[in-house]
C-alpha positions in Angstrom: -7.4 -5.3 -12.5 -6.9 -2.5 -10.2 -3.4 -0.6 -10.0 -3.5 2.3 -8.2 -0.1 4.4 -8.1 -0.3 5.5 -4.8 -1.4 3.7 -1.7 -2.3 6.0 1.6 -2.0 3.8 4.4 -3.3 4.4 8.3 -3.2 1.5 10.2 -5.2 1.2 13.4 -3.0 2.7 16.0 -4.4 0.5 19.0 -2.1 -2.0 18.5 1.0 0.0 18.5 0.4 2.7 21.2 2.5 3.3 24.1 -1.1 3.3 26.3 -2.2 0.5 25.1 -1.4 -3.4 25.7 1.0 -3.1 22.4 -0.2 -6.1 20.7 1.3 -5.3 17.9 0.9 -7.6 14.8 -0.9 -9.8 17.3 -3.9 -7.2 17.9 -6.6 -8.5 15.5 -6.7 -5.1 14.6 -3.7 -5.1 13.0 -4.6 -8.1 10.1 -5.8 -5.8 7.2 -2.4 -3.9 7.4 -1.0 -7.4 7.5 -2.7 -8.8 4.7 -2.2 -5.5 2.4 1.4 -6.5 2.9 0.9 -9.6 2.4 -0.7 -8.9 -1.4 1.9 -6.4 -2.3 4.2 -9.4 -3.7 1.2 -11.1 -5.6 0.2 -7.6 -7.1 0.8 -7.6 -11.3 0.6 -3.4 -11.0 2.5 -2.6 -7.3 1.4 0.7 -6.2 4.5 2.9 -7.6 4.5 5.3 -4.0 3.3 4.3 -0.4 2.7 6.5 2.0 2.0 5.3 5.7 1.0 7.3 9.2 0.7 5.9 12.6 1.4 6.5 16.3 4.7 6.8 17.7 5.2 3.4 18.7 4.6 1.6 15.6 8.6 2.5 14.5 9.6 -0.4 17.4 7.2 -3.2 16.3 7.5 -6.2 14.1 4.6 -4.9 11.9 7.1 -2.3 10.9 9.9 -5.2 10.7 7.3 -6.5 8.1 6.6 -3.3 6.9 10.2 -3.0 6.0 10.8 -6.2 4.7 8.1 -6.6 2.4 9.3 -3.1 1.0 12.6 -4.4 0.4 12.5 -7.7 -0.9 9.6 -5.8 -3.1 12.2 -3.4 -4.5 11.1 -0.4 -2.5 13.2 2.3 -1.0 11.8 4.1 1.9 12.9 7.0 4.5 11.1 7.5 7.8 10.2 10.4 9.9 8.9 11.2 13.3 7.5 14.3 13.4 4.8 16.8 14.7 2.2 17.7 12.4 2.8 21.4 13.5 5.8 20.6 11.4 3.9 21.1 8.5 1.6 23.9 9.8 -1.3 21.2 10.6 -2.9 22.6 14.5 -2.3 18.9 16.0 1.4 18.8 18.4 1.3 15.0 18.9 4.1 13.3 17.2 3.4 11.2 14.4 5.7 8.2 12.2 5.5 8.2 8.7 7.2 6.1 6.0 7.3 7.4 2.8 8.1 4.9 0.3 9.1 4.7 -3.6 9.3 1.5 -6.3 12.2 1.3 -8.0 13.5 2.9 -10.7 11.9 5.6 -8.9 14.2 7.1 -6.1 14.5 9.8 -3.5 16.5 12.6 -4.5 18.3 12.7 -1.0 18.0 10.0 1.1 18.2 10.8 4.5 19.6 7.7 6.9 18.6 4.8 5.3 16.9 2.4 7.9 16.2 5.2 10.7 13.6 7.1 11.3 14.6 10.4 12.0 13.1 13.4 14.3 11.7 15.4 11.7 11.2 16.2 8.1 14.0 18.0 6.1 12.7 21.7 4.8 
């Protein structure tokens, strides 16, 4: 019924903060992102791009194992950053992840390091 190309995804960052208790993908905050992944396999129409933002933390925790996972068994491709939005011209210096991901056929130009998230954006 619904098949939006283009999902833009912020997950609570609670779970996932370095000053929190790092729940993780135990926080109940953390079971809509869950469950989002959880439907992407079961979707007739797969969002086509998926772009996804959190705190720098989230790169180290099984939700972004899932993350990952899902993505690839659900013929995506992905690259990952961590970056500062000042990167981008944005007035905010704390650093950021975020996953940009594609659905095949569609590709990535240039893929930078498949699997890591690297330190900042290519310009």
């Amino acid at each position: 019924k619904y098949a939006a190309d283009l999902w833009t995804l912020s997950p609570p960052c609670q779970p996932y903060t370095r000053n929190g208790l790092q729940k993780g993908s135990e926080d109940w905050r953390a079971s809509s992102f869950l469950y989002l992944l959880a439907c992407i396999p079961k979707l007739q129409n797969p969002p086509k791009y998926i772009f996804i933002e959190n705190v720098v933390g989230f790169e180290d925790s099984i939700t972004r194992s899932e993350l990952a996972k899902t993505l690839q068994d659900n013929n995506f491709e992905f690259q990952e950053f961590m970056c500062s939005p000042l990167h981008f011209a944005i007035p905010y210096s704390r650093p950021r992840y975020f996953m940009l991901a594609k659905r095949a056929p569609l590709q990535f130009r240039i893929s930078y390091a498949p699997g890591k998230v690297i330190g900042h954006p290519p310009m």
